[in-house]
Structure formats: C-alpha cells, structure tokens
C-alpha positions as CSV (number, residue, x, y, z in Angstrom):
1,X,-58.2,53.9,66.2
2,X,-58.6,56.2,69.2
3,X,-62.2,57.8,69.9
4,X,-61.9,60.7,68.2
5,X,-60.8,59.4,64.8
6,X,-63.5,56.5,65.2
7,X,-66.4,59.7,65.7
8,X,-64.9,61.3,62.7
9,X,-65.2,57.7,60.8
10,X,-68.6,57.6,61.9
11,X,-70.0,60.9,61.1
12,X,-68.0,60.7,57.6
13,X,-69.9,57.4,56.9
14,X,-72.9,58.7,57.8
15,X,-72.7,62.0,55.4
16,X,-71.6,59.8,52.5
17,X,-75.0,57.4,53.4
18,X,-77.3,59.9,53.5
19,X,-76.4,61.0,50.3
20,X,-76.0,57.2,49.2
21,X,-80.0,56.8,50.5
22,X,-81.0,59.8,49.0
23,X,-79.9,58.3,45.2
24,X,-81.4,54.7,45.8
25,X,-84.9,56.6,46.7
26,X,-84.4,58.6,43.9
27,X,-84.1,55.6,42.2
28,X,-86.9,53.3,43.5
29,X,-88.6,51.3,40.7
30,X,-86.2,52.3,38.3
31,X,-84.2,49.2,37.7
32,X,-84.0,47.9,34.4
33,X,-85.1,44.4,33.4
34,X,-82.6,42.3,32.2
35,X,-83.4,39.6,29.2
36,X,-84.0,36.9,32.2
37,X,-86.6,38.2,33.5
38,X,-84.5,39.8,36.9
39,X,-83.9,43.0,37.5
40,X,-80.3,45.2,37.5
41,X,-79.8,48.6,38.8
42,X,-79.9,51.6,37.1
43,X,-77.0,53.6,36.4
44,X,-75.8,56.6,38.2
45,X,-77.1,59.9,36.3
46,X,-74.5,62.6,36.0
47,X,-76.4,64.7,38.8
48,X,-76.3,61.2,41.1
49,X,-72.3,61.2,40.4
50,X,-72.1,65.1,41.2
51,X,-74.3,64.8,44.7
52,X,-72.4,62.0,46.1
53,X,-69.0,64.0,44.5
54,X,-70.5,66.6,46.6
55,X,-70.8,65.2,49.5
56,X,-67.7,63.9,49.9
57,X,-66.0,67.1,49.1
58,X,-67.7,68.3,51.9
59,X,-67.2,66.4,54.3
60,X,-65.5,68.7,57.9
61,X,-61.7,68.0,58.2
62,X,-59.9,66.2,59.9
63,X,-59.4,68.6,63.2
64,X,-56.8,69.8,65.7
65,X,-56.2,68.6,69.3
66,X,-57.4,71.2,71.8
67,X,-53.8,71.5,73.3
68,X,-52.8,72.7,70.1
69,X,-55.2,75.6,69.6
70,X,-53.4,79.0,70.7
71,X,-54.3,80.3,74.3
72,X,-56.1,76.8,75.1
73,X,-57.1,77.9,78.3
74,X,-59.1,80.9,77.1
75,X,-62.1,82.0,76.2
76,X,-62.1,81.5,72.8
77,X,-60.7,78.3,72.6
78,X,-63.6,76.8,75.3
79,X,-66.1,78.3,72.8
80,X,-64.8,76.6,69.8
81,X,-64.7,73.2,72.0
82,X,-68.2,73.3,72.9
83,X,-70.3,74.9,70.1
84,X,-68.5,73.5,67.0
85,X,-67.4,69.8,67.6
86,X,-70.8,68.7,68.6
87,X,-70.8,68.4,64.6
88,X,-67.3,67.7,63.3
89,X,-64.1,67.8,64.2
90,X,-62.4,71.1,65.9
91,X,-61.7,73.7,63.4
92,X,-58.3,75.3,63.5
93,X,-58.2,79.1,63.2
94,X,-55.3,79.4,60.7
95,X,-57.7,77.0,58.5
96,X,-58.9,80.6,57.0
97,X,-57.8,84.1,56.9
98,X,-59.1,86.6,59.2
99,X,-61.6,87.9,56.4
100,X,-63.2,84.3,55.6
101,X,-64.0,84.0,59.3
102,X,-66.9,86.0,59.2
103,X,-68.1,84.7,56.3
104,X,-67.9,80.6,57.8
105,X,-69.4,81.3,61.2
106,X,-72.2,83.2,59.2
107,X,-72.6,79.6,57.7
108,X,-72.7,77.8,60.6
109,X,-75.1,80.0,62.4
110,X,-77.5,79.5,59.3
111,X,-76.9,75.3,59.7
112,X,-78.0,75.7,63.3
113,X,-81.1,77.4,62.6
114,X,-82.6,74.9,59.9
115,X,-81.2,72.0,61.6
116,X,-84.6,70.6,62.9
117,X,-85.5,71.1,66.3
118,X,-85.2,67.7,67.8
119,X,-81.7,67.7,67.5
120,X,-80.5,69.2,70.6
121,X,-77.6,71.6,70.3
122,X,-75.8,74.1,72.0
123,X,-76.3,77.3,70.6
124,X,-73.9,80.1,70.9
125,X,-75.7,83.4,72.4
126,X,-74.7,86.2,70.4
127,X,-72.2,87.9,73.5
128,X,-70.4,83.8,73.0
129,X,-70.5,84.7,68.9
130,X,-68.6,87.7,69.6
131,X,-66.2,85.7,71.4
132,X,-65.6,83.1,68.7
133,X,-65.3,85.7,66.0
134,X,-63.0,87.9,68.0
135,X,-60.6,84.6,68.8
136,X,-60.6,82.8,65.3
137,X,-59.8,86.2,63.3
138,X,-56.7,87.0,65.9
139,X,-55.6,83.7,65.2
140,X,-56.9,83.2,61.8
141,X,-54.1,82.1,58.8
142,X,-51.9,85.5,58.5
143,X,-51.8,86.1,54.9
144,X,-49.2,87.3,52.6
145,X,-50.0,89.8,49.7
146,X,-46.0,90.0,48.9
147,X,-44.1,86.9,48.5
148,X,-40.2,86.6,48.6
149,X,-39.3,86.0,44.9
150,X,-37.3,82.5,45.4
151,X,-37.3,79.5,43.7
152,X,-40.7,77.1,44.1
153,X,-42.3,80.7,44.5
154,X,-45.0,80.1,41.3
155,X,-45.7,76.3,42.2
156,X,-46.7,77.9,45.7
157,X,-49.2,80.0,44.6
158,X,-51.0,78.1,42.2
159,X,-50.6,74.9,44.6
160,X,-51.8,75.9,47.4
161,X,-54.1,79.1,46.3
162,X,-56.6,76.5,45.2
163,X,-58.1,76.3,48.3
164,X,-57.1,79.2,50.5
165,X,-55.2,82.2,51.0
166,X,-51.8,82.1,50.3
167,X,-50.2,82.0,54.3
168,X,-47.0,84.8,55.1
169,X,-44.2,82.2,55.2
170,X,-42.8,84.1,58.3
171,X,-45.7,82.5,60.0
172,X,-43.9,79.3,60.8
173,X,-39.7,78.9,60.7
174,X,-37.9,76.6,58.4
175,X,-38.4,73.7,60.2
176,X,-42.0,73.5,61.0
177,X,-43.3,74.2,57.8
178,X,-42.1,70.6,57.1
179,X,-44.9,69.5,59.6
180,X,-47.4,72.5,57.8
181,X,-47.5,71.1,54.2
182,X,-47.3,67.6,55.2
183,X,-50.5,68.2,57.4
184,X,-52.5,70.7,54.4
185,X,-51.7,67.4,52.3
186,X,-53.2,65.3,54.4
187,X,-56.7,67.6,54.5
188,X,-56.5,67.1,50.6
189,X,-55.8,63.7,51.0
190,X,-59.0,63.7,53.3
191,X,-61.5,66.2,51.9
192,X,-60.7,65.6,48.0
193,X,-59.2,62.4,48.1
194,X,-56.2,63.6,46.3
195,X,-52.8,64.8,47.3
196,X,-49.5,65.9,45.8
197,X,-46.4,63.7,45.2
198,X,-43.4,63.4,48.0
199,X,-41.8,66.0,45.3
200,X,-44.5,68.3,45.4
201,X,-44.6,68.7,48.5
202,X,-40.8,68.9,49.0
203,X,-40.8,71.8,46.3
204,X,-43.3,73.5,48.4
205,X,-41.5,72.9,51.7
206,X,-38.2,74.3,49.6
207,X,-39.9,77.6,48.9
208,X,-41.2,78.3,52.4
209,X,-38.3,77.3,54.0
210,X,-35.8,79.8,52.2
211,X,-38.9,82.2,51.8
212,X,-39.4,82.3,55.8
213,X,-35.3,83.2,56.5
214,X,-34.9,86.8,58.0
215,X,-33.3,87.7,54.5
216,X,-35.7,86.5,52.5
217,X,-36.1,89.5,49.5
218,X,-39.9,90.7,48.4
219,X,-40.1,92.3,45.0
C-alpha cells in the first residue's frame, strides 16, 4: 500500500472509531445480565446503527494525484494541496459543479473554525479563499441541462443524479469516459459501500459514449 492510500486507511479508521467510542460510552453500564450471572452487550439502538451509518457515509473520498489536477503548477492547485489535504484526501474540482463550490468551501471554513484550537492548521486567508474559489469553480464538473436523447439516456440520470449533477457528456471523448464511470464507481464503492454491476456501468459508459459524438442530437 503506498503512503498515501495507507494515511487515507488511517484517517478512515479513525472516523469510524470515534464514532465506534462514542456508542460504547453511550453505552457504559448498560449491558444486560445474562442467566449465569456474566454480562453481554447491549444491542445497537436504531440511532447507534444510523450514527455509525453516518459516519461511514461521510467519510472524504478517495482523492486525485496532484499531477492530475488541471494547471498543476498554478495557483489554485498549490492552494488546494496545502489547505485541504492536511484533512483528507485532495478533492477534485469536477467532484461538484461550479454552483456547489461555494456552498462546500463554506463548509470547510466552518470545520476550521470549531475545530479546537490545539490542532494546528493552515488556514486559508481570505485573498488564498478567493483563489481556491476562483480555481475549483473554473474547473468545477461542467453540467448539462440538455442531454442527447440516445439510448441508456434515463438510466443516466437517475443513476448518477443521485449524488451530483448530471456532467455534459462533451466533457470527456468516447474513450475516457470508460476511465470516468469506472472511477465515480469506485467513490460509491468507497463512500457508500455499494456500487453498480459490470452491466451498469457498461450501460452508462454506452450512453456517454454515443452522447459525447460531435452528432450527438439534443431534444
């Protein structure tokens, strides 16, 4: 396992046990006696099964490699390397659209203030916020509000608008998008801990494919 999987590993494990310790305090000197006089654990409640349900659905995903980011060199891309993987993994821009952005930096800014103070973490100024904002909504997921009517077309949208907005299938040619939907089903492999069949995810991989050629039709 190479070092950054193995710090991903760890900080997963780590989210899953505080939320592990939180239930067994919670739950301290309530075991139930058992007709030999020892003791067994109580049962999860329904809330117990929802916070550690919880906390596994979010846990950060699995990241990108900082060659990969667009314009690696720049800016931007520094930015997102040192303020946001000091806590997970680094994000992606096309992971949302350019109007979610906003909305998830406004997040992490909040995190940062109520994490408590002995944790010491960089902390974007707000001329360096400006920065990351400007750089992940230019290269944010470019969504499509008209989709080529082909086959697959349906399956698409309610597939993959579970989670996100639906992406223009111009975005990436025929054969990348291959790559694309193998990687998303990976993320919901990771962050759900389910994932859709080898036919799924060739029906998807159909649709984008024909939907991404220069003739593609849009009703």
């Amino acid at each position: 396992m190479s070092t950054p999987d193995r710090i991903l590993s760890i900080r997963r494990m780590a989210a899953l046990s505080l939320a592990i310790s939180a239930i067994a305090c919670g739950q301290a000197g309530q075991q139930q006696t058992g007709t030999t006089g020892g003791t067994q654990p109580a049962q999860l409640s329904p809330s117990d099964e929802l916070l550690l349900a919880s906390a596994k659905v979010a846990l950060p995903p699995t990241g990108t490699r900082a060659e990969d980011l667009p314009d690696p060199q720049g800016a931007g891309a520094a930015a997102l390397q040192q303020y946001c993987t000091t806590c997970h993994s680094l994000p992606n821009p096309a992971m949302h659209s350019a109007t979610d952005w906003p909305a998830v930096l406004r997040r992490m800014w909040l995190r940062m203030n109520l994490l408590d103070s002995t944790y010491t973490l960089p902390v974007p100024e707000m001329g360096e916020r400006i920065v990351l904002l400007d750089y992940l909504t230019t290269n944010a997921l470019k969504v499509s509000e008209n989709l080529p009517d082909k086959p697959g077309r349906q399956f698409f949208e309610q597939t993959c608008g579970r989670c996100h907005e639906l992406p223009d299938p111009h975005q990436h040619s025929d054969q990348d998008w291959f790559v694309v939907v193998r990687r998303m089903n990976q993320h919901m492999q990771d962050i759900l801990g389910t994932s859709l069949t080898s036919d799924d995810v060739e029906r998807i991989v159909q649709y984008l494919a024909s939907a991404s050629s220069p003739g593609a039709s849009i009703p």
